[in-house]
C-alpha positions as CSV (number, residue, x, y, z in Angstrom):
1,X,49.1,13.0,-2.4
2,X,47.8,16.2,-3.8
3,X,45.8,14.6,-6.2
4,X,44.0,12.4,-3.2
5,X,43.4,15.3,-1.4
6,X,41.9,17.4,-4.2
7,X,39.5,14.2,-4.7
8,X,38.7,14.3,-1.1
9,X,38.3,18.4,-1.8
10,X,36.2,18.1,-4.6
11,X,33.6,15.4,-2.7
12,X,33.4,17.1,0.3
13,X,32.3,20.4,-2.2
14,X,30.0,18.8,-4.5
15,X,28.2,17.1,-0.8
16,X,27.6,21.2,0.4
17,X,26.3,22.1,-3.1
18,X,24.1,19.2,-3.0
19,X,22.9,20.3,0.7
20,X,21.5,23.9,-0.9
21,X,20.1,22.3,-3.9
22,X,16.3,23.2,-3.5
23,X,14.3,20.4,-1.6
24,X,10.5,19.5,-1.7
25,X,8.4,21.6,1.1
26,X,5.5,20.3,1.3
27,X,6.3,16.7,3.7
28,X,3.6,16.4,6.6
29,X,4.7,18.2,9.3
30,X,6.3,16.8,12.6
31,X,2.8,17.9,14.4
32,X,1.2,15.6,12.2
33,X,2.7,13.2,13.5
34,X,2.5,13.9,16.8
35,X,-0.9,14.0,16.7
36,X,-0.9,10.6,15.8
37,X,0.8,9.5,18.7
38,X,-1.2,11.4,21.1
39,X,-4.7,9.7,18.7
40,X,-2.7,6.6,19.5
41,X,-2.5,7.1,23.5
42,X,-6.5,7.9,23.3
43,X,-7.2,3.7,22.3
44,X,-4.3,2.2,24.1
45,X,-5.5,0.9,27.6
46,X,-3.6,1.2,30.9
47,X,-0.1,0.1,31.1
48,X,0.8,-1.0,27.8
49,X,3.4,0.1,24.6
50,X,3.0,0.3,21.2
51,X,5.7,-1.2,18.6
52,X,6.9,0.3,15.1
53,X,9.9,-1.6,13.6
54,X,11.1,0.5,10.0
55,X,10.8,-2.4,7.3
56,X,14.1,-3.9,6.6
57,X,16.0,-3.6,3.6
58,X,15.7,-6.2,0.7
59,X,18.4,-6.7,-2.0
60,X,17.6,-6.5,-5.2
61,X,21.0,-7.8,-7.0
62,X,24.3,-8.7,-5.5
63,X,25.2,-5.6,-3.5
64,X,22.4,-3.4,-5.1
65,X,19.3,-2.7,-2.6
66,X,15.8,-2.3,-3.8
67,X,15.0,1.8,-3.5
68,X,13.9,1.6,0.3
69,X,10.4,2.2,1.0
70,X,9.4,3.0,4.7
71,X,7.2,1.2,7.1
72,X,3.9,2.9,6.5
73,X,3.1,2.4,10.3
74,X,6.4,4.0,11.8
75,X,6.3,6.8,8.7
76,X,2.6,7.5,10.0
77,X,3.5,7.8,13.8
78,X,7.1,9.1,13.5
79,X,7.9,10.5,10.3
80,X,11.3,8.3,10.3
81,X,12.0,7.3,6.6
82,X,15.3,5.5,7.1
83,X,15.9,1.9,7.9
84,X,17.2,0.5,11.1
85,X,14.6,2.4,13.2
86,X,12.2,1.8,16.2
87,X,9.7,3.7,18.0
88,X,7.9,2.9,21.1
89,X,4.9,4.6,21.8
90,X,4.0,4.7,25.7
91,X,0.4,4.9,27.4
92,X,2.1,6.4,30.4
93,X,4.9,8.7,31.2
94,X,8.7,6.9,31.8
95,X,11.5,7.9,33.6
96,X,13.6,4.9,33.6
97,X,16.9,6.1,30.9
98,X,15.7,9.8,30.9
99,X,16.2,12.6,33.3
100,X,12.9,14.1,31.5
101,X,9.7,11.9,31.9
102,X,9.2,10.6,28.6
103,X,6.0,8.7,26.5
104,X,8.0,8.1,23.6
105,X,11.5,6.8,22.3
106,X,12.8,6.4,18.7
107,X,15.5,4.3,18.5
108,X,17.7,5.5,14.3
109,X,20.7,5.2,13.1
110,X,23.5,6.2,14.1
111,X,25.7,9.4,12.1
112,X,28.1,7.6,9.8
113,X,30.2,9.7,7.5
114,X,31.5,6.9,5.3
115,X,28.5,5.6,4.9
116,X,26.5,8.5,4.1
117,X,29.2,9.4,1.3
118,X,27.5,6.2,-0.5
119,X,24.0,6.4,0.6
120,X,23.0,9.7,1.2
121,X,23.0,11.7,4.4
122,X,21.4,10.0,7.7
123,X,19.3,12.3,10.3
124,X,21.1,10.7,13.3
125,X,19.8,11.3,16.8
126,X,20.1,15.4,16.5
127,X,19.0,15.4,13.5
128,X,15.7,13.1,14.2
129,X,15.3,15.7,17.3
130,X,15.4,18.6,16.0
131,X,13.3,17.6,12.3
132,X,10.4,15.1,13.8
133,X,10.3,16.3,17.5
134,X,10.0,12.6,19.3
135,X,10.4,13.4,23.3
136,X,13.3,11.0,23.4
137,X,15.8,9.6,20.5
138,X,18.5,7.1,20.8
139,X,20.6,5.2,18.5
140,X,19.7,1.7,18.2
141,X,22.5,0.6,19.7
142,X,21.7,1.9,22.7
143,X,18.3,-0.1,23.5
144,X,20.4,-3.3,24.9
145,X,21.2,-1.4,27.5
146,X,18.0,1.0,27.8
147,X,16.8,0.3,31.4
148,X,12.8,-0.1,30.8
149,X,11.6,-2.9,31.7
150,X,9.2,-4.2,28.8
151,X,7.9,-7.1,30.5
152,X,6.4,-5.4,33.2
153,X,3.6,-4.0,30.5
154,X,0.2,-5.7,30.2
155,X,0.4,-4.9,26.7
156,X,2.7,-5.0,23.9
157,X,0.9,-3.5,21.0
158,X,2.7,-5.3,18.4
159,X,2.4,-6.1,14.0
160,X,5.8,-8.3,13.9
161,X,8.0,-7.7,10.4
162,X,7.4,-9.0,7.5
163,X,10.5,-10.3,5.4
164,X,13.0,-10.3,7.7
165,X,17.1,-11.0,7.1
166,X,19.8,-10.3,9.1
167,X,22.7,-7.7,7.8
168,X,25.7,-9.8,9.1
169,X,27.8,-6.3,8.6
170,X,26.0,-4.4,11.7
171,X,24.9,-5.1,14.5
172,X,22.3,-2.8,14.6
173,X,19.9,-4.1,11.4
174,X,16.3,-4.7,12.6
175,X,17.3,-8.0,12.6
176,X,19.4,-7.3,15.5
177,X,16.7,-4.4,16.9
178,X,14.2,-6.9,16.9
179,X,16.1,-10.1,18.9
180,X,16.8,-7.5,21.7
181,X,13.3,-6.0,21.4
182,X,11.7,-9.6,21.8
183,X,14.2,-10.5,24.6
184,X,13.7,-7.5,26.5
185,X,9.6,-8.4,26.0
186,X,10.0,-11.6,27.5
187,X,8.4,-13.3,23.9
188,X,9.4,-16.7,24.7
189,X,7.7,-19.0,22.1
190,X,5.5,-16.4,20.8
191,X,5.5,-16.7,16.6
192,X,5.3,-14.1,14.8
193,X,4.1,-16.1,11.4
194,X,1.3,-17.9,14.4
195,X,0.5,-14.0,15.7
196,X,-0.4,-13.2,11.5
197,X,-2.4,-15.5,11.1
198,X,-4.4,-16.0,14.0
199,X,-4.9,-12.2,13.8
200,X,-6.8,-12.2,10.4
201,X,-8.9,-14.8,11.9
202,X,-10.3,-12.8,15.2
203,X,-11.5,-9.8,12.8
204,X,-14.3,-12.0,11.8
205,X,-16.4,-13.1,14.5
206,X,-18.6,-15.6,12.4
207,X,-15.5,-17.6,11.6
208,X,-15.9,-19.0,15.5
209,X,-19.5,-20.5,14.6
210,X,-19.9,-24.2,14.2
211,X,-20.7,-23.4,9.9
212,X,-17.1,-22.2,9.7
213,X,-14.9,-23.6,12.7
214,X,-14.4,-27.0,10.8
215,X,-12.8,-25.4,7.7
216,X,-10.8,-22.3,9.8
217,X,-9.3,-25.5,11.6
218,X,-8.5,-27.4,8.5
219,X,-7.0,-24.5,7.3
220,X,-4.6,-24.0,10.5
221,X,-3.5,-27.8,10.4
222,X,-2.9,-27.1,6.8
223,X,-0.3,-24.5,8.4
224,X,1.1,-27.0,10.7
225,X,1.6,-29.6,8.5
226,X,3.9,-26.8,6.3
227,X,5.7,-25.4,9.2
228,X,5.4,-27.5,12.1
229,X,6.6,-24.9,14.7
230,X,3.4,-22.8,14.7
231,X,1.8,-25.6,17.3
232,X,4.4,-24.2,19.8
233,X,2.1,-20.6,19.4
234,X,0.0,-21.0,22.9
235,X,-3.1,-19.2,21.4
236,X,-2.3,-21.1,18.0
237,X,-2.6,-24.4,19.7
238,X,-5.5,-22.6,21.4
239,X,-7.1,-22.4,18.3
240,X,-6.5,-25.8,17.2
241,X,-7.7,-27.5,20.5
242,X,-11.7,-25.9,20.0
243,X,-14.2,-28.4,20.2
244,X,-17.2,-25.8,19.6
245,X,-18.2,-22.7,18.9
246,X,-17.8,-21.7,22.3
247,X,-14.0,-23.1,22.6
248,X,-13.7,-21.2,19.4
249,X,-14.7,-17.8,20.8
250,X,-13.3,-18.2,24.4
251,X,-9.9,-18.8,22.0
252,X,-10.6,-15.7,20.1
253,X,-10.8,-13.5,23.4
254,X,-7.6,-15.1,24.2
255,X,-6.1,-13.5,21.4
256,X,-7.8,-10.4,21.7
257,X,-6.8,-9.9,25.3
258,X,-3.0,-11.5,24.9
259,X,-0.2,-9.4,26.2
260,X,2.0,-9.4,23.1
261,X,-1.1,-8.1,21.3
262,X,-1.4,-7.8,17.1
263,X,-5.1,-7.8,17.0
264,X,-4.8,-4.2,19.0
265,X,-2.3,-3.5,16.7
266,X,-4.6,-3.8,13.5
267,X,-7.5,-2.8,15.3
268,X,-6.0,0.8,16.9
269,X,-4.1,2.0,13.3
270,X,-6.9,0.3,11.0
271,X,-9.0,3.4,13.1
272,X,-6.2,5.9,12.8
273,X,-5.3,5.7,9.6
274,X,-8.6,4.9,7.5
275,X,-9.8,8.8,8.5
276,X,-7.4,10.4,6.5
277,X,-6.4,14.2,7.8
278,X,-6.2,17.7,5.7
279,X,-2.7,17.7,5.8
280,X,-2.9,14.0,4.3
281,X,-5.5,15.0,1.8
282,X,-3.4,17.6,0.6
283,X,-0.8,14.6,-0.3
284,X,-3.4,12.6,-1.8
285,X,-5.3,15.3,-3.8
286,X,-1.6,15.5,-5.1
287,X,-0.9,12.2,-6.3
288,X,-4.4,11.6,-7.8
289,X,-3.6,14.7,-9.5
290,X,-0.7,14.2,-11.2
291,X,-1.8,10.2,-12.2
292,X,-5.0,11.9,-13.7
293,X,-3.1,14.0,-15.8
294,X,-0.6,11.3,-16.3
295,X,-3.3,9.1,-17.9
296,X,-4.3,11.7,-19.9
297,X,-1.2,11.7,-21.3
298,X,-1.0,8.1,-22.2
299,X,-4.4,9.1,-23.9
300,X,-3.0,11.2,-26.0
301,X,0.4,9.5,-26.7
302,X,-1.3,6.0,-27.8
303,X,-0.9,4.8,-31.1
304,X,-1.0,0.8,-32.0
305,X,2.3,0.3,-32.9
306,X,3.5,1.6,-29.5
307,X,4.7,-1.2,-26.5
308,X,2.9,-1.4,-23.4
309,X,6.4,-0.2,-21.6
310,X,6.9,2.8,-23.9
311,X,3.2,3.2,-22.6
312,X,4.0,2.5,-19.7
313,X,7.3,5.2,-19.7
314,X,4.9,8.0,-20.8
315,X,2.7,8.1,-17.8
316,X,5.3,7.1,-15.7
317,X,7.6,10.5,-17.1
318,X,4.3,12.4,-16.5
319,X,4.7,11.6,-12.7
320,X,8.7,12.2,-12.1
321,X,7.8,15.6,-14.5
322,X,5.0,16.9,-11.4
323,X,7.1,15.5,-8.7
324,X,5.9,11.9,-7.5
325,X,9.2,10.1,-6.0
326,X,7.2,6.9,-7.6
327,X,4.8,4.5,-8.4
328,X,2.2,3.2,-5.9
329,X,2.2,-0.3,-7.0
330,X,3.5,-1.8,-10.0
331,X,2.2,-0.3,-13.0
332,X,-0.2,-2.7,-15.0
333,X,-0.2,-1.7,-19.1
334,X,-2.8,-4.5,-20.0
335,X,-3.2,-4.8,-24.2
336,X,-6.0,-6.6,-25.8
337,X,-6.4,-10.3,-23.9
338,X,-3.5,-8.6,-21.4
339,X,-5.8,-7.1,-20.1
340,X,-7.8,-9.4,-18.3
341,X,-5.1,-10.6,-16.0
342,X,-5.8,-8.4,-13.4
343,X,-2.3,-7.8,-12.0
344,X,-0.8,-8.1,-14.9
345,X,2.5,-6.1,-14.7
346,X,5.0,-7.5,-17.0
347,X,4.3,-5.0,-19.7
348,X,6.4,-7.3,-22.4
349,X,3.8,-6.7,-25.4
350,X,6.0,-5.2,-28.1
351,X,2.8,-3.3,-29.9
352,X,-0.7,-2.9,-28.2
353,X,-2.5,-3.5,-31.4
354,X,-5.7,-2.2,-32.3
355,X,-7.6,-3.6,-29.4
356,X,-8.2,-1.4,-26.2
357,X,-5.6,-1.0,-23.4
358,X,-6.6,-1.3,-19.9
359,X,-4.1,1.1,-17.6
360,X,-4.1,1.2,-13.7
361,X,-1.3,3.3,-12.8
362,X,-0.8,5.2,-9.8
363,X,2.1,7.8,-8.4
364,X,3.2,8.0,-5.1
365,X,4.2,11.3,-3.5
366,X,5.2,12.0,-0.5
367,X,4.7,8.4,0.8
368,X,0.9,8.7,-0.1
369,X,-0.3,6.9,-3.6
370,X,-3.3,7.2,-6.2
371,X,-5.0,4.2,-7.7
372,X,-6.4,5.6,-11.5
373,X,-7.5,3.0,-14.0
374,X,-8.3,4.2,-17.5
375,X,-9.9,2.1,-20.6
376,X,-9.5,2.7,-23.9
377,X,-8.9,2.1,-27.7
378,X,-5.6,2.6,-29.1
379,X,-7.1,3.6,-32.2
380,X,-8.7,6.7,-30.5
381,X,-12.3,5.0,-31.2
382,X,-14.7,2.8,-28.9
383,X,-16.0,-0.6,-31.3
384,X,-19.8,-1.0,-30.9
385,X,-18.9,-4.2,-28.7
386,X,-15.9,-1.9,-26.7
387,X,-18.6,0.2,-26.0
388,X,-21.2,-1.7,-24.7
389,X,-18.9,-3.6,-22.4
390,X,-17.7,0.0,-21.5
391,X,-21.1,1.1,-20.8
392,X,-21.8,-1.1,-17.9
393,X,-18.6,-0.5,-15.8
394,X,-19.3,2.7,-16.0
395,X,-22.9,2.5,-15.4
396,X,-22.1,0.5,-12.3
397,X,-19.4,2.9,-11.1
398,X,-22.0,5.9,-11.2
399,X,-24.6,3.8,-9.4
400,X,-22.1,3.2,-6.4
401,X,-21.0,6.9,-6.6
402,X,-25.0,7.5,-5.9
403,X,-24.6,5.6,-2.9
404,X,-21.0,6.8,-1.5
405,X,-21.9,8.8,1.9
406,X,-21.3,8.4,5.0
407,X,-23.2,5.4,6.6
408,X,-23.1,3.2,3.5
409,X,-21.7,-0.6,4.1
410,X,-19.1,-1.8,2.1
411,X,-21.5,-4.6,1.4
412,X,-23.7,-2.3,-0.1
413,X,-21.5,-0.9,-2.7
414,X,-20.1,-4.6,-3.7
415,X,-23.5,-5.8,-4.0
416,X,-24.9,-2.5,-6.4
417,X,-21.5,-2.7,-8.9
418,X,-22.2,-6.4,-9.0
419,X,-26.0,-6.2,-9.6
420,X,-25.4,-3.2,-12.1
421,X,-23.1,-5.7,-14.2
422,X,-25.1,-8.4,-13.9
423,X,-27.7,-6.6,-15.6
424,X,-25.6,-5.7,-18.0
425,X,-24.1,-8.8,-19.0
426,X,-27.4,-10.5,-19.5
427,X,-28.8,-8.1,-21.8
428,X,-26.1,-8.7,-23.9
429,X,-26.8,-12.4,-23.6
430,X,-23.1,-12.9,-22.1
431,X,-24.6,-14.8,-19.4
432,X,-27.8,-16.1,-18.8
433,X,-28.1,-16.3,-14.5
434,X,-27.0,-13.4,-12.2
435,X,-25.2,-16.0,-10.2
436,X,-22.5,-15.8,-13.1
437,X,-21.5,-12.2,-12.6
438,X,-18.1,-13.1,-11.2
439,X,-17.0,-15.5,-14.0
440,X,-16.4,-11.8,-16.1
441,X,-16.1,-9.3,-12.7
442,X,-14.1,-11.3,-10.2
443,X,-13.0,-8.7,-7.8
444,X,-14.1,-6.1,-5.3
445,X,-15.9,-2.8,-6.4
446,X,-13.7,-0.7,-2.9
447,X,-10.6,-0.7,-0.6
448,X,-9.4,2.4,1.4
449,X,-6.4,4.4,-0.3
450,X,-3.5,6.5,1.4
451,X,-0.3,5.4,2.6
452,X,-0.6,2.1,1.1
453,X,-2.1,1.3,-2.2
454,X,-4.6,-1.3,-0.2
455,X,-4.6,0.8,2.8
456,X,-5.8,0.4,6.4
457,X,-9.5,0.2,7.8
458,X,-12.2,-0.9,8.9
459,X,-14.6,-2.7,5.9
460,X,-18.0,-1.5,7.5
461,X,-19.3,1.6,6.7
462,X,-18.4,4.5,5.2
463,X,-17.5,7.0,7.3
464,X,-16.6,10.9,6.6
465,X,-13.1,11.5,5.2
466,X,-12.3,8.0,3.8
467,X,-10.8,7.8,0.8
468,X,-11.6,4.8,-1.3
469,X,-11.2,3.4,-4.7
470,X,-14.3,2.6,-6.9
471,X,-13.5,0.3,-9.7
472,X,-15.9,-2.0,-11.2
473,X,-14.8,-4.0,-14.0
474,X,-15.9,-6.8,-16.9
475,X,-13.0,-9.1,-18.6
476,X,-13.9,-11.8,-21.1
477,X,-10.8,-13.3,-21.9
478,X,-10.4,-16.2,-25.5
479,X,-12.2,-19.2,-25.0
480,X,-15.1,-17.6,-22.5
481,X,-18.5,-19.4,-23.0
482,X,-20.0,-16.7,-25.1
483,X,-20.1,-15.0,-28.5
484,X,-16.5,-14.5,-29.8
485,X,-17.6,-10.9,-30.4
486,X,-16.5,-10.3,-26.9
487,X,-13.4,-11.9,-26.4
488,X,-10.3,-10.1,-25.7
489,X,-12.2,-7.2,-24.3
490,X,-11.2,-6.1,-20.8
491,X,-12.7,-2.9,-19.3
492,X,-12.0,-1.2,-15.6
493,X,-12.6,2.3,-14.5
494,X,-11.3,2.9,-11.1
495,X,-11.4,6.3,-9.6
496,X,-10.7,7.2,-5.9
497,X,-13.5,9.6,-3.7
498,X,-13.3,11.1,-0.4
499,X,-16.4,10.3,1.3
500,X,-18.8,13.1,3.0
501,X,-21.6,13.2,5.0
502,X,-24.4,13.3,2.3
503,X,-22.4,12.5,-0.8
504,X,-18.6,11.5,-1.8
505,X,-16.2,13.9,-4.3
506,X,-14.8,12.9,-6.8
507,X,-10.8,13.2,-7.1
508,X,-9.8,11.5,-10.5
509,X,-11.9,13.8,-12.0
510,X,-9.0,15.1,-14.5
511,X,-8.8,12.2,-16.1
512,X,-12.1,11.1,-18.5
513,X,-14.4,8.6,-17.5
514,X,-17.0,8.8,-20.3
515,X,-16.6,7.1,-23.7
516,X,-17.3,10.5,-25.8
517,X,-14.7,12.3,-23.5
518,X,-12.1,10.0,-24.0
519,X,-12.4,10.1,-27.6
520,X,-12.2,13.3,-27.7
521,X,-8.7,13.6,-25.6
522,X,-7.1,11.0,-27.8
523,X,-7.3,13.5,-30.7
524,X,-5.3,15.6,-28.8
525,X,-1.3,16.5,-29.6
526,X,1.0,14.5,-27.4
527,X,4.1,15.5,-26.4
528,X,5.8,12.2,-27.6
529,X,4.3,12.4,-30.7
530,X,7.1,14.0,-32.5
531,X,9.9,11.9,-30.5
532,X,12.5,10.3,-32.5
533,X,14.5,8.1,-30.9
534,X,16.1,4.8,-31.8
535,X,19.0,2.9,-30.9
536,X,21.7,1.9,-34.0
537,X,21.7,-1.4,-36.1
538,X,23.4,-4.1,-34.1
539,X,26.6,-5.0,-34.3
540,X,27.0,-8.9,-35.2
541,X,29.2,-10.6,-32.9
542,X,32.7,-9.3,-31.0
């Protein structure tokens, strides 16, 4: 007996010591986010609600969860970080459940002490109060019984969620938060899978016009066909049944103007969210920091006997070592031909080689994340060939940094990396017809950057405060239809600017862009360099 409560003793102390270990200070504070909400009110029109739902959980192994990452949506508007949450966002004032009128509810989870023992500590309803200042918080439990009526609303501003499975050991999961939510709403047959798709179609007005219609309803029977149910979608089936361009668009404004509403959705944080704010610049300028320097590392640290994942584990100890909770996205360590798969991510090369080593890594702090790619030789010198190639991406790149200001299309800065390469390519006799630019550069030159590695916007012009990538890039994988000289070479440079009225800045700029510069950091001591570590002969057998 003594000895079970001395353990119980001993947790209870080692939980308080935990509690005063110093914390991070610098999280966006709870007026940021309620600035959002009120930004949010600003677009919404009369009579309707807006709709976060916290991203569920996902399992990883047996009983082992993958490290929970937030909604980006209901981080944005709420600062809520845990799962099992909801918030709803009102145009109008409420009374209904409240002796204090009310525009917004967050529904968390509730205060479990056993729980928390295994899992960490929960903010429960006080908590959430008291640290992100929502007018009204509830535990999800309670919205069964919460007495606003959600169908009365003309809109319900609405993104669905992605992924979803049901916890069968509560009965307040999302999966549980979100079959009250829809019954409440009155969804009836509305799909969410139907509401996704039809969505992406509505952004693009041309897709309505008698050139396209034909293949965007190909494409939707295609859907059908694979999952049947989506016919049962009203403004899905409204799609389907367009004879012309003009059924086309009078289905479009169907979906624009529905009352459970997804295109407001994307339209109304697409807005919000591509301007980013000083206090989320401050985040960002962070994150881009420390992946900079992290790359310079991996600079420095590069030898060719050395794996992609021990490359990999450099850069990657350079961003726990300043702070970043994690990557961005999964860190591609692209050797030699690796390197021209542009996701590539399993990192399994067991040496690098003498070729060059293509590097897009990223941290993530404080729920915002960099996106830094870096080329270069592991022997600490550019080839002749290695250089060339080099030479145009980053010839392109400084021809769309030229451009970068506020009132420049997207379509702009695609077509100037692509023409730059072009160019390029065809002085070097890799290919012979402009037209063939995107056998060697296959992607996009720009997407916006914050909360999500690809993060919200609106592709049409540049306006002030965006932050976007720029990241131009040749790969000429074995077997291309052109001198052998170039195979195996695979080049990006991707840097992230903030864009201004009359020009954009820069904020990679720690980490070298220019061939001679590069060079001249991989001469430079790493700290790995005189690491010795290895594991003991094997053992044979039992």
């Amino acid at each position: 007996m003594k000895k079970c409560l001395l353990a119980v003793i001993t947790v209870m102390y080692s939980c308080c010591l935990l509690a005063q270990l110093p914390q991070p200070t610098d999280y966006l504070p709870a007026s940021f986010h309620k600035g959002r909400r009120d930004a949010l009110r600003a677009l919404m029109p009369p009579r309707s609600v807006a709709v976060f739902f916290a991203s569920p959980e996902r399992n990883f192994s047996n009983d082992v969860n993958y490290r929970y990452h937030a909604n980006p949506d209901l981080y944005y508007f709420s600062g809520y970080t845990e799962p099992n949450g909801l918030l709803l966002v009102f145009k109008e004032k409420q009374s209904a459940g409240s002796d204090t009128p009310y525009d917004e509810v967050l529904f968390v989870r509730k205060k479990d002490a056993r729980r928390e023992m295994y899992t960490g500590k929960r903010l429960g309803t006080q908590g959430a109060k008291e640290k992100l200042g929502v007018g009204l918080v509830l535990e999800g439990s309670a919205l069964k019984q919460f007495p606003v009526d959600l169908k009365a609303f003309d809109h319900i501003i609405y993104d669905g969620v992605k992924d979803l499975a049901d916890d069968y050991t509560s009965n307040d999961d999302i999966y549980d938060l979100l079959n009250v939510f829809k019954e409440k709403a009155g969804f009836g047959g509305y799909d969410d899978q139907a509401a996704e798709q039809y969505t992406k179609l509505v952004a693009y007005d041309y897709l309505a016009e008698d050139d396209y219609r034909p293949r965007v309803i190909a494409g939707l029977r295609e859907s059908v066909k694979q999952r049947p149910a989506l016919a049962n979608d009203s403004l899905f089936a409204a799609l389907l049944a367009a004879k012309d361009a003009a059924g086309m668009r009078a289905a479009f404004d169907k979906i624009r103007t529905a009352r459970i509403n997804t295109t407001m959705y994307s339209q109304f944080t697409n807005r919000l969210r591509q301007i980013k704010t000083p206090e989320e610049m401050e985040l960002l300028r962070k994150a881009i920091d420390i992946s900079s320097l992290a790359h310079v590392e991996a600079m420095k640290a590069v030898r060719p006997d050395m794996s992609e994942r021990e490359l990999q584990g450099v850069q990657e100890f350079i961003h726990k070592k300043l702070g970043a909770e994690d990557v961005g996205y999964g860190s591609i360590v692209g050797a030699g031909e690796n390197g021209c798969t542009l996701h590539y991510e399993t990192n399994s090369a067991t040496a690098v080689g003498r070729d060059m080593v293509l590097m897009d890594v990223g941290a993530e702090y404080h729920g915002y994340t960099a996106d830094v790619t870096r080329t270069f030789p592991t022997n600490g010198r550019f080839s002749r060939e290695q250089k060339q190639i080099y030479d145009i991406v980053y010839e392109a790149q400084e021809a769309v940094f030229a451009i970068c200001r506020e009132g420049t299309s997207f379509s702009a800065i695609e077509d100037t990396a692509a023409a730059v390469v072009a160019r390029g390519l065809m002085r070097l006799g890799i290919i012979s017809n402009p037209a063939d630019v995107r056998k060697y550069y296959p992607h996009g030159c720009s997407h916006f950057l914050g909360l999500d590695v690809h993060d919200k916007g609106e592709y049409d012009v540049l306006k002030e405060n965006m932050v976007i990538t720029v990241e131009p890039g040749i790969y000429i994988p074995p077997g291309s239809p052109c001198d052998q000289k170039w195979w195996r070479i695979a080049v990006r440079i991707e840097d992230d600017v903030r864009i201004d009225k009359q020009k954009m800045e820069l904020l990679t700029n720690l980490a070298p862009r220019k061939t001679e510069d590069i060079e001249k950091v991989m001469q430079q001591k790493s700290f790995v360099d005189d690491l010795k570590i290895s594991l003991p002969a094997p053992k044979k057998g039992f």
